[in-house]
C-alpha positions in Angstrom: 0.0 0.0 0.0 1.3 3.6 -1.0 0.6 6.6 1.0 1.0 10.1 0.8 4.4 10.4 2.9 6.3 7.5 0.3 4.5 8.6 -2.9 7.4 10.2 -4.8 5.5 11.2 -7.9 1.8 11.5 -9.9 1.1 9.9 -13.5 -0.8 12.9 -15.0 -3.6 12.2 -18.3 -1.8 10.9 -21.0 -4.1 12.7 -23.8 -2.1 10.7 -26.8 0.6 8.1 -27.4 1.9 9.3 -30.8 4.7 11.5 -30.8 3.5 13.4 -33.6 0.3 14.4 -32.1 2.3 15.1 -28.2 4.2 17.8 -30.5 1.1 19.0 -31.9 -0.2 19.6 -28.3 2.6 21.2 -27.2 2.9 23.7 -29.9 -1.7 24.6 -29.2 -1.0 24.9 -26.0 2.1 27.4 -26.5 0.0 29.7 -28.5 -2.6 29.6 -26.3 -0.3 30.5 -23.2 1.1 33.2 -25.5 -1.8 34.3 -26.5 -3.3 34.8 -23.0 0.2 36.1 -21.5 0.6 39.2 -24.6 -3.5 39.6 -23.9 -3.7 40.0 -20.4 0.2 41.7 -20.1 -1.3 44.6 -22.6 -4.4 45.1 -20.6 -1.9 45.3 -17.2 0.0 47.7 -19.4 -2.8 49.8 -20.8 -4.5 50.1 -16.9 -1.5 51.2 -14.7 -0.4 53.6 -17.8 -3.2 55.2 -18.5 -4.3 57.9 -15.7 -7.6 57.7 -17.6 -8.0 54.0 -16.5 -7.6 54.7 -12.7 -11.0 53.4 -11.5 -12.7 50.9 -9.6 -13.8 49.0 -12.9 -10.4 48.8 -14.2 -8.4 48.2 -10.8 -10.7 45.3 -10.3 -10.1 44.4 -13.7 -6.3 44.7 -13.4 -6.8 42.3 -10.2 -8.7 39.8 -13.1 -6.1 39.6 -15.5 -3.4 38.8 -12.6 -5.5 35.7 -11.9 -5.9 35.0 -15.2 -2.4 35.1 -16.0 -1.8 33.4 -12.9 -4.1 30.4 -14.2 -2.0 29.6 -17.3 1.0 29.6 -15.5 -0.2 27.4 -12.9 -1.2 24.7 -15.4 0.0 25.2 -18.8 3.8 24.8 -18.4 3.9 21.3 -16.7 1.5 19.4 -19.3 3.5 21.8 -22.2 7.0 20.0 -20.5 5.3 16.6 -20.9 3.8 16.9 -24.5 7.7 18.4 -25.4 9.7 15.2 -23.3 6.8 12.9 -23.6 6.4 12.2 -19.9 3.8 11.8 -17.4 5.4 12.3 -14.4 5.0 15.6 -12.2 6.4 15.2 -8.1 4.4 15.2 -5.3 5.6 18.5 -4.0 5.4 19.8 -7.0 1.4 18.6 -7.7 0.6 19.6 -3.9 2.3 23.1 -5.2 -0.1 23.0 -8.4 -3.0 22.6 -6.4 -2.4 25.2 -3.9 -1.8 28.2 -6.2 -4.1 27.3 -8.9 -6.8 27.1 -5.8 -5.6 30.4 -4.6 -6.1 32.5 -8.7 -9.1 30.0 -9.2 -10.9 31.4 -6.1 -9.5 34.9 -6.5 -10.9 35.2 -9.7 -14.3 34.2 -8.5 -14.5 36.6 -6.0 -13.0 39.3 -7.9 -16.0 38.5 -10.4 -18.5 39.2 -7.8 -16.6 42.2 -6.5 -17.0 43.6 -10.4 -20.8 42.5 -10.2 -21.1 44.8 -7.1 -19.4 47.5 -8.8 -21.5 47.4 -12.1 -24.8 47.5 -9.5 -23.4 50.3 -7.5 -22.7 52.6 -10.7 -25.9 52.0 -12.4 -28.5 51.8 -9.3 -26.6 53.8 -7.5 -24.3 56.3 -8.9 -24.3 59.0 -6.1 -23.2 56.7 -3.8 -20.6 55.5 -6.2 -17.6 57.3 -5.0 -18.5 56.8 -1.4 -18.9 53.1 -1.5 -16.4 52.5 -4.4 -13.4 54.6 -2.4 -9.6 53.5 -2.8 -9.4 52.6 0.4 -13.0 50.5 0.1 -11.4 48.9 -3.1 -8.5 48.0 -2.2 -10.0 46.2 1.2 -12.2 44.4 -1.4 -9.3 43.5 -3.7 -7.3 42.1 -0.5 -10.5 39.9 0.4 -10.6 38.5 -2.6 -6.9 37.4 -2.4 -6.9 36.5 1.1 -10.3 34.0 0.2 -8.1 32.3 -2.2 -5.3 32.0 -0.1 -7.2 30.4 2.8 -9.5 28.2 0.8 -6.5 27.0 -1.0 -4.5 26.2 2.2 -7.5 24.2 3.9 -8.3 22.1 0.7 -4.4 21.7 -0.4 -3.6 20.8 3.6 -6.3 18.3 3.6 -5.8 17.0 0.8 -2.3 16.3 0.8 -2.3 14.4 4.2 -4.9 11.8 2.7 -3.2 8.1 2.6 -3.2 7.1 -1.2 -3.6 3.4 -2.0 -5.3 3.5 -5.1 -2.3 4.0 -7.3 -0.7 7.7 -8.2 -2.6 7.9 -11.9 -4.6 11.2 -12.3 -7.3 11.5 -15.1 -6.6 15.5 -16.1 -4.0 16.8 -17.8 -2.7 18.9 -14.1 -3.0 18.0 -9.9 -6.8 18.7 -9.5 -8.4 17.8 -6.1 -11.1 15.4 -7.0 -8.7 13.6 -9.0 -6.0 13.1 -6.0 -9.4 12.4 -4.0 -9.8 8.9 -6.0 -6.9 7.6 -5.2 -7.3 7.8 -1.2 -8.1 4.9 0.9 -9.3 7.0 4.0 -12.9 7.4 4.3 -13.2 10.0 6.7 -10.6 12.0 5.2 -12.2 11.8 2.1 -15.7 12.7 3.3 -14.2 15.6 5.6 -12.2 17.2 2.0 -16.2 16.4 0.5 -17.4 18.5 3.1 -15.1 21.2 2.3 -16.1 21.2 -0.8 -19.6 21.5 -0.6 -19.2 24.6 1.7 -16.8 26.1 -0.8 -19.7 25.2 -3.0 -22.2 26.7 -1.0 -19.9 29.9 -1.1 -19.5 29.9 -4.7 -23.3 29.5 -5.4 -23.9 32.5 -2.9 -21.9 34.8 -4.9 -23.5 33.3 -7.9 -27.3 34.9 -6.6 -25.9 37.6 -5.5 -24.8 38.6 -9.4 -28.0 37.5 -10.8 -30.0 39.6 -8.2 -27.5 42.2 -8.8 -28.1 41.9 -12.7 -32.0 41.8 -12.4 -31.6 45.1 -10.7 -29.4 46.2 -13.1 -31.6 45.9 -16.3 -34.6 47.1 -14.5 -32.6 50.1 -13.8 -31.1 50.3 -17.3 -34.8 49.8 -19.4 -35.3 52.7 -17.5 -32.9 55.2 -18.8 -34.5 57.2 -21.3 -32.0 57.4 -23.8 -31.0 55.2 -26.2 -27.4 56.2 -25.9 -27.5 56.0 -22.4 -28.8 52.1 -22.4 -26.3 51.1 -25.1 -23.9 52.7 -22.5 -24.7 50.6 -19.7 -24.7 47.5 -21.2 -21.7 47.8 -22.8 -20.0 48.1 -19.5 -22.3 45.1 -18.3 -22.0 42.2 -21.1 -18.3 41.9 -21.1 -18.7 40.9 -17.5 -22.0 38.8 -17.6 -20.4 36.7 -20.7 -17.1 36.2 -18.4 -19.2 35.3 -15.8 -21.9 32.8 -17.4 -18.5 31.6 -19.2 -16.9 30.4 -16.1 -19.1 29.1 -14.0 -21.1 27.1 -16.9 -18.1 25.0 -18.2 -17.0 24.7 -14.5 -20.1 23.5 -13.2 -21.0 21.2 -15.7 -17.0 20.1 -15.6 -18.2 18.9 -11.8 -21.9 18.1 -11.6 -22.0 15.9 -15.0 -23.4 12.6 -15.1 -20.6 9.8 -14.4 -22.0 8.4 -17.6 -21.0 10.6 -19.8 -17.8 11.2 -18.5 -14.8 9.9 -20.9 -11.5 11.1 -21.0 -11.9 13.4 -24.0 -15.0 14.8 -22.4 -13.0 15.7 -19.2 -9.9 17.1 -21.2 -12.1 19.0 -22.8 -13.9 20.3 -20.0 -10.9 21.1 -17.7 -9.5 23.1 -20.9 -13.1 25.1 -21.3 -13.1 26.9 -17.4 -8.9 26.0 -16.8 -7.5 27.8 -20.0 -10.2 29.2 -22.5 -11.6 31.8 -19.8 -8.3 33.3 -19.3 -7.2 33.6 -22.2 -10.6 35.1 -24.0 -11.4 37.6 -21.1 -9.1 40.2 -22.2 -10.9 40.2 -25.8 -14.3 40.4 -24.1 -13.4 43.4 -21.6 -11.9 45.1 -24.6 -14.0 44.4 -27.6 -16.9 46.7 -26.4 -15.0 49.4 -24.0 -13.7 52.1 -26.0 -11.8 53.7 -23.4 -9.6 50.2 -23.1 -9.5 50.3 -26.5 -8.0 53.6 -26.7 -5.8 52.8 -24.0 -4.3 50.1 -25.6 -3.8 51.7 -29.1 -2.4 54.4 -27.4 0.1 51.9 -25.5 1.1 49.8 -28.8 1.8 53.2 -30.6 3.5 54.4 -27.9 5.7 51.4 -28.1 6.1 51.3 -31.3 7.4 55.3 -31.5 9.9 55.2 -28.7 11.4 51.9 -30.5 11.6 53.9 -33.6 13.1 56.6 -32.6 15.1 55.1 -29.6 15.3 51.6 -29.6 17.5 50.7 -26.2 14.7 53.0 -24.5 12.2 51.6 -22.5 8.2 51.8 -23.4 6.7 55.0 -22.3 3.1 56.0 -23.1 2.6 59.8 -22.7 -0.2 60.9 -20.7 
């Protein structure tokens, strides 16, 4: 019988056996971890350049793409080393690592989501209490929150987790160290059903914050219908949708990821679940927020051409983007 103390090493999913195709995997998933890295790195960029972009929306926003980035770094590089070597193998330290801080973005994100919810509701049903409620101070306790939940759920449920005797072999079915994965190969019953109870109040958490954005959002539309103007209702939901599709994005692939019928499941299935709320939300969020937000827009164009002049003229310089 193995255990968690003697266990030297995890089997992650092998997704393919011909070297051809491991190549071809490696080379998807390095232009999607490029992809999301230049995406979210420009809209970092674009908020902490432009004075114009100094607001609650975009500092939570700024707090988004850290996670986001955060996600793919968590996950991508290990199964892109095994695709490259063809290997399997990731350490034990190393998966209990994996879990812990893709736990602490994963949770983050979550609650930075609902902190952005909040702050749509506040400016649209209640914009003269916008900059009393919405302070720096009151944002950056909010921002701090949301870190600090990720950091503690992701401590209890990698603690737990990791102290679980394993008898069941060291194979995992997903392509990186996920919990429910690690959780089939323990022998220890109450172990198992106290990380299960975890779970379902991290659940119960997470589905809090979920009615709190659709109450949030029925408010929202009531309040927007309202607005006499046309301009003024294309206006506010512009500054809404990007957020909503995120939103119904994340939690849809992730909940059907876990609350699918074990009929269904299949290896493909899974792989292509985990890749749906573990790598396609991060690295699509930073077209959402900026396809319909002029001002990011304009940030941005402002920070490429920026860029782009000071290499021309002086190419050791650094970037600068004049204000």
């Amino acid at each position: 019988m193995s255990n968690s103390s003697s266990m030297a090493q995890f089997l992650l999913l092998a997704v393919t056996d011909r070297r051809e195709l491991q190549l071809l995997h490696f080379w998807l998933f390095l232009g999607i971890s490029l992809a999301a890295l230049l995406a979210n790195g420009l809209i970092l960029s674009a908020i902490a350049c432009d004075h114009h972009l100094h607001t609650p929306r975009y500092f939570f926003l700024l707090h988004l793409s850290l996670t986001d980035l955060g996600c793919i770094c968590t996950t991508i590089p290990k199964a892109m080393d095994n695709f490259l070597w063809d290997t399997r193998t990731i350490s034990y330290q190393g998966c209990a690592a994996q879990v812990f801080v893709y736990i602490v973005f994963l949770r983050a994100e979550f609650s930075l989501l609902t902190i952005m919810c909040y702050d749509r509701y506040i400016a649209i049903c209640k914009p003269l209490h916008y900059g009393t409620l919405l302070g720096s101070r009151a944002c950056a306790h909010m921002a701090a929150a949301a870190w600090a939940a990720g950091f503690l759920t992701a401590l209890l449920h990698t603690a737990n987790t990791f102290s679980l005797p394993l008898c069941q072999g060291n194979a995992l079915g997903q392509f990186f160290c996920e919990i429910p994965h690690i959780l089939k190969l323990s022998c220890s019953h109450s172990g198992y059903l106290r990380e299960l109870g975890l779970i379902v109040f991290s659940a119960c958490l997470i589905f809090g914050c979920f009615v709190f954005i659709v109450f949030s959002y029925v408010q929202i539309f009531r309040a927007v219908l309202r607005i006499p103007s046309q301009q003024g209702r294309h206006k506010a939901f512009s500054t809404c949708l990007p957020h909503l599709a995120v939103v119904s994005l994340f939690i849809s692939t992730l909940s059907f990821s876990y609350l699918k019928p074990p009929s269904i499941s299949s290896p493909s299935l899974d792989l292509i679940l985990s890749l749906m709320y573990s790598v396609v939300p991060p690295t699509l969020n930073p077209l959402i927020y900026s396809l319909r937000n002029q001002e990011l827009k304009d940030a941005l164009r402002k920070l490429i051409t920026g860029c782009f002049s000071e290499a021309i003229n002086s190419p050791s310089s650094a970037c600068y983007v004049p204000h």
